[in-house]
C-alpha positions as CSV (number, residue, x, y, z in Angstrom):
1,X,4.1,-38.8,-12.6
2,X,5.6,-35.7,-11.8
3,X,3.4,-33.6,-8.7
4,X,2.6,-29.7,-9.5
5,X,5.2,-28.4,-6.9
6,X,2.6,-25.2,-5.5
7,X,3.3,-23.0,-2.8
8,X,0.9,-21.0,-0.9
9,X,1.1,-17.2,0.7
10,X,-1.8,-15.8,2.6
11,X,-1.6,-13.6,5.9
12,X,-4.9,-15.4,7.1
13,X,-3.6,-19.0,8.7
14,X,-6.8,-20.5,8.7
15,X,-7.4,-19.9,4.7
16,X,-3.9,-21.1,4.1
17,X,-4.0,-24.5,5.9
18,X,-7.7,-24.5,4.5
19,X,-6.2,-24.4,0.8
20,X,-3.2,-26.9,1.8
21,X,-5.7,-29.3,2.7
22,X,-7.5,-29.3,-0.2
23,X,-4.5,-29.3,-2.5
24,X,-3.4,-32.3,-0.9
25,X,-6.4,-34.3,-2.1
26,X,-4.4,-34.3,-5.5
27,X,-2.1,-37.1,-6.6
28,X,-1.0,-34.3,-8.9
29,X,0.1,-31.3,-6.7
30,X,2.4,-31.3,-4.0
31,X,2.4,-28.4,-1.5
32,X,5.6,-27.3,-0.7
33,X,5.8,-24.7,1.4
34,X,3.8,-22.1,2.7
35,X,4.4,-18.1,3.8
36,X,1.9,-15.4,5.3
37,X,3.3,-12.2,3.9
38,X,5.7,-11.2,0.5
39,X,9.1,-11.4,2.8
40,X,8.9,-15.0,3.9
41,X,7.6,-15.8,0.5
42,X,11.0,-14.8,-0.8
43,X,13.1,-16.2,2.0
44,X,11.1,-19.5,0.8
45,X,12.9,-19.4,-2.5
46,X,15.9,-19.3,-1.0
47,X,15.5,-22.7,-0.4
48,X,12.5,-24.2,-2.2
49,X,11.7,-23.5,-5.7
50,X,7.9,-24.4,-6.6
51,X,6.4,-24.4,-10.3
52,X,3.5,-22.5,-9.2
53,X,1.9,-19.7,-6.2
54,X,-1.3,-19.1,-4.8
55,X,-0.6,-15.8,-4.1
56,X,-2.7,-13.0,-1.9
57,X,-2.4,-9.6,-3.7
58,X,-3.2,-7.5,0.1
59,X,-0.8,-8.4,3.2
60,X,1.4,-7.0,5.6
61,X,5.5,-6.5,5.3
62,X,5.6,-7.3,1.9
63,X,2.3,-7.3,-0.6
64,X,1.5,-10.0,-3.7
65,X,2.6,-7.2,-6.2
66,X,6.2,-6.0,-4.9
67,X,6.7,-10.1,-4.1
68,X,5.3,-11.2,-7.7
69,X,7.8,-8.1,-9.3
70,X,10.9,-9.8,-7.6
71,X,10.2,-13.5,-7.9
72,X,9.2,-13.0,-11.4
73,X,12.7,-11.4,-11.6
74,X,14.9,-13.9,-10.7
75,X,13.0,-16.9,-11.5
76,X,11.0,-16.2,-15.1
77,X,9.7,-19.6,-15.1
78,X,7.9,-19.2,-11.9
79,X,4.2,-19.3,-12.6
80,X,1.8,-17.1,-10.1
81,X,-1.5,-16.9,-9.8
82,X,-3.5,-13.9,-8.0
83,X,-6.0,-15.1,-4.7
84,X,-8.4,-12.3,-5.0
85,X,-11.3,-10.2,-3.7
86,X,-13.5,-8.0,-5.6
87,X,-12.4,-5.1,-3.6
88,X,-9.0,-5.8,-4.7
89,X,-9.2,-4.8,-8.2
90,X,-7.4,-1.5,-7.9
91,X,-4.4,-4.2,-8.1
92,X,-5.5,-6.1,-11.0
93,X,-3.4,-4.2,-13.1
94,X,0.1,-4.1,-10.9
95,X,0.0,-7.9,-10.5
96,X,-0.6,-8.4,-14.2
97,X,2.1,-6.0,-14.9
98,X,4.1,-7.8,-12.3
99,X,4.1,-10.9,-14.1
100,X,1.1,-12.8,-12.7
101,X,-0.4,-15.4,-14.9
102,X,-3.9,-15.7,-13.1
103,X,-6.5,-14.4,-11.2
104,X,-8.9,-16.6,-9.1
105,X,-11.5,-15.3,-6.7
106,X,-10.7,-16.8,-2.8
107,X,-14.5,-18.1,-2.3
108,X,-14.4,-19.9,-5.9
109,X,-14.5,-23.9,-6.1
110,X,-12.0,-26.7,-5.5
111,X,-13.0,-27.3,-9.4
112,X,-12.3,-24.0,-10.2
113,X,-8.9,-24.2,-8.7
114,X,-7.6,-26.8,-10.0
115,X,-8.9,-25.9,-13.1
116,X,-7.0,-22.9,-13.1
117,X,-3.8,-24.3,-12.1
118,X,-3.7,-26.7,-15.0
119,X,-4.4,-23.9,-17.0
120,X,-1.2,-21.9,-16.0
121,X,0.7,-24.9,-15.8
122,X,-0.5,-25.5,-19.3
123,X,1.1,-22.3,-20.3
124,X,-2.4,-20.6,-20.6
125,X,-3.8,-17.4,-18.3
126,X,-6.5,-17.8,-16.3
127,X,-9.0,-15.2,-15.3
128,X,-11.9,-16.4,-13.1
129,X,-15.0,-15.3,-15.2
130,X,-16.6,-13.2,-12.7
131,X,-13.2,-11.4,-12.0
132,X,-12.9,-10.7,-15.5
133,X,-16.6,-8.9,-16.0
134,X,-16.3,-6.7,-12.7
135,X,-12.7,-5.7,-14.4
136,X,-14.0,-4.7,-18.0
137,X,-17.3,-3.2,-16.4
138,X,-15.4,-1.3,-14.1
139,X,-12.3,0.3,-16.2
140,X,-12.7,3.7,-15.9
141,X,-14.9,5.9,-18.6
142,X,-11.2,7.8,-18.9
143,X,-10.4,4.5,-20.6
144,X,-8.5,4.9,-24.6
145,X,-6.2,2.8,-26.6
146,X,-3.2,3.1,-28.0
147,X,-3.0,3.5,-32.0
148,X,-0.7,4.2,-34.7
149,X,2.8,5.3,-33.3
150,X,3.2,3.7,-30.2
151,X,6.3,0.9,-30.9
152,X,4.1,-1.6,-29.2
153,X,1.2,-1.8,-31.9
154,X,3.9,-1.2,-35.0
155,X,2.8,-4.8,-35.5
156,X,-0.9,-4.5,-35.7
157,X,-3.3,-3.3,-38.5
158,X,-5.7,-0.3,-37.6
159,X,-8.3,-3.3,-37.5
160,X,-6.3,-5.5,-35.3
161,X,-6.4,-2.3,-33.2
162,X,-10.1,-1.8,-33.5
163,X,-10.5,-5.4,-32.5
164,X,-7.7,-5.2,-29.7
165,X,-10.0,-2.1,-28.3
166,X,-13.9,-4.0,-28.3
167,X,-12.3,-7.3,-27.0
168,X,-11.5,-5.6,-23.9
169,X,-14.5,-3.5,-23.5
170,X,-16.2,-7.5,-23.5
171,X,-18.1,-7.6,-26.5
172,X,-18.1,-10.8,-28.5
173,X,-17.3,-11.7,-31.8
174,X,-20.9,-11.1,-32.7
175,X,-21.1,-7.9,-30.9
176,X,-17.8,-6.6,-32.9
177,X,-18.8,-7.9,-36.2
178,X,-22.1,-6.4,-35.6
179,X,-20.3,-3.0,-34.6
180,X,-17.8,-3.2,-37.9
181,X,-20.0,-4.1,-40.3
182,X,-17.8,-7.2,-41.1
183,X,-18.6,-10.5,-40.5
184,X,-18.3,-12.7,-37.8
185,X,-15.7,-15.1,-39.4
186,X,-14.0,-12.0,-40.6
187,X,-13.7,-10.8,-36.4
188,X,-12.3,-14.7,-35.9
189,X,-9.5,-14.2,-38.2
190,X,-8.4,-11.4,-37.0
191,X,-8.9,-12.6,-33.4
192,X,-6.4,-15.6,-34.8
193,X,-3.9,-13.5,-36.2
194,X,-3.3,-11.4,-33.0
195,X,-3.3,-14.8,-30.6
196,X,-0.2,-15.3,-33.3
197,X,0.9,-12.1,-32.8
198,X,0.7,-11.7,-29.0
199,X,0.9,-15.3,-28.2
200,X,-1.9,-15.2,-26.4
201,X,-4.6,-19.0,-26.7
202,X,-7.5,-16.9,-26.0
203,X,-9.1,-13.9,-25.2
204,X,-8.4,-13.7,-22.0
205,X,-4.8,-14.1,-22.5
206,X,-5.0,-11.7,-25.7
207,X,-6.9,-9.5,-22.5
208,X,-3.8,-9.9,-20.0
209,X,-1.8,-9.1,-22.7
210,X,-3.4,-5.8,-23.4
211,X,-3.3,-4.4,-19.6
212,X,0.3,-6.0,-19.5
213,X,1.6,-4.1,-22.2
214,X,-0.1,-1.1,-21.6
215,X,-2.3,-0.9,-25.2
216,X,-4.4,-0.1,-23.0
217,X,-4.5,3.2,-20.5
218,X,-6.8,3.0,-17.4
């Protein structure tokens, strides 16, 4: 069986060999290397490639956004995922725009970890649910989404919009259906037809997609 090659960058040393030790209780994942800032994280390419980062969004030298940007860059296959704290949502939207597939909060389970590796690996996004409610509840009020004109939505329907729009504000199928006047199974299709469109699995992907693209301003 072929290991999960992860590498892990932190500037704490004590989380860092913390998470290496609980990585290595998997048959499945192999830590490779470790870095504490962005800089050595990119001189760590240099000489080993892993299929997937832990990576911290606030250190020194070199932060998790400008180091995502770059490895992103020159190695598209690279899968990253965010080690976060509330306070760090200001960056939420940098590192999704930098490429990250994942957010996972650093006092969250081993469960939850691997769980969200497998998703990434899987070719899904990941977005720990708590991270995900503080960053819907917390857009700001000066919040609005793109519509008709903008070359990135020359796909959608004004629905799909609409639908686009309440996903990320966190209501629920029943919530928008309720909101529309349509009904539920109506909200599903078109909640299927933009996972085709966006190739997003769910709706936190469909979510990610949204910030990444910029349909939505914040």
């Amino acid at each position: 069986m072929k290991k999960i090659k992860v590498a892990i960058v932190d500037d704490h040393n004590l989380f860092r060999e913390g998470l290496g030790f609980l990585l290595a209780q998997s048959e499945e994942i192999d830590v490779i290397g470790e870095a504490s800032n962005g800089y050595e994280f990119l001189k760590l390419l240099d000489t080993q490639l892993p299929d997937l980062v832990l990576m911290d969004i606030a250190m020194p030298k070199m932060d998790g956004v400008e180091a995502t940007r770059i490895a992103i860059d020159k190695y598209h296959e690279l899968k990253i995922i965010a080690l976060s704290m509330f306070e760090d949502q200001e960056y939420y939207y940098k590192m999704i725009h930098a490429g990250a597939h994942g957010f996972i909060l650093k006092k969250s389970t081993g469960d939850e970890l691997f769980k969200a590796i497998k998703d990434v690996m899987s070719g899904e996004n990941y977005f720990s649910k708590e991270l995900l409610k503080s960053i819907i509840i917390n857009m700001p009020d000066k919040r609005k989404f793109k519509f008709e004109g903008d070359e990135n939505l020359s796909d959608f329907t004004k629905r799909e919009y609409e639908i686009i729009s309440l996903l990320c504000t966190g209501l629920s199928s029943t919530e928008i259906a309720d909101k529309l006047f349509i009904s539920k199974k109506t909200v599903e299709g078109h909640k299927s037809n933009l996972f085709s469109k966006t190739g997003s699995k769910n709706t936190v992907s469909l979510v990610m997609y949204a910030i990444k693209n910029k349909l939505i301003e914040v």
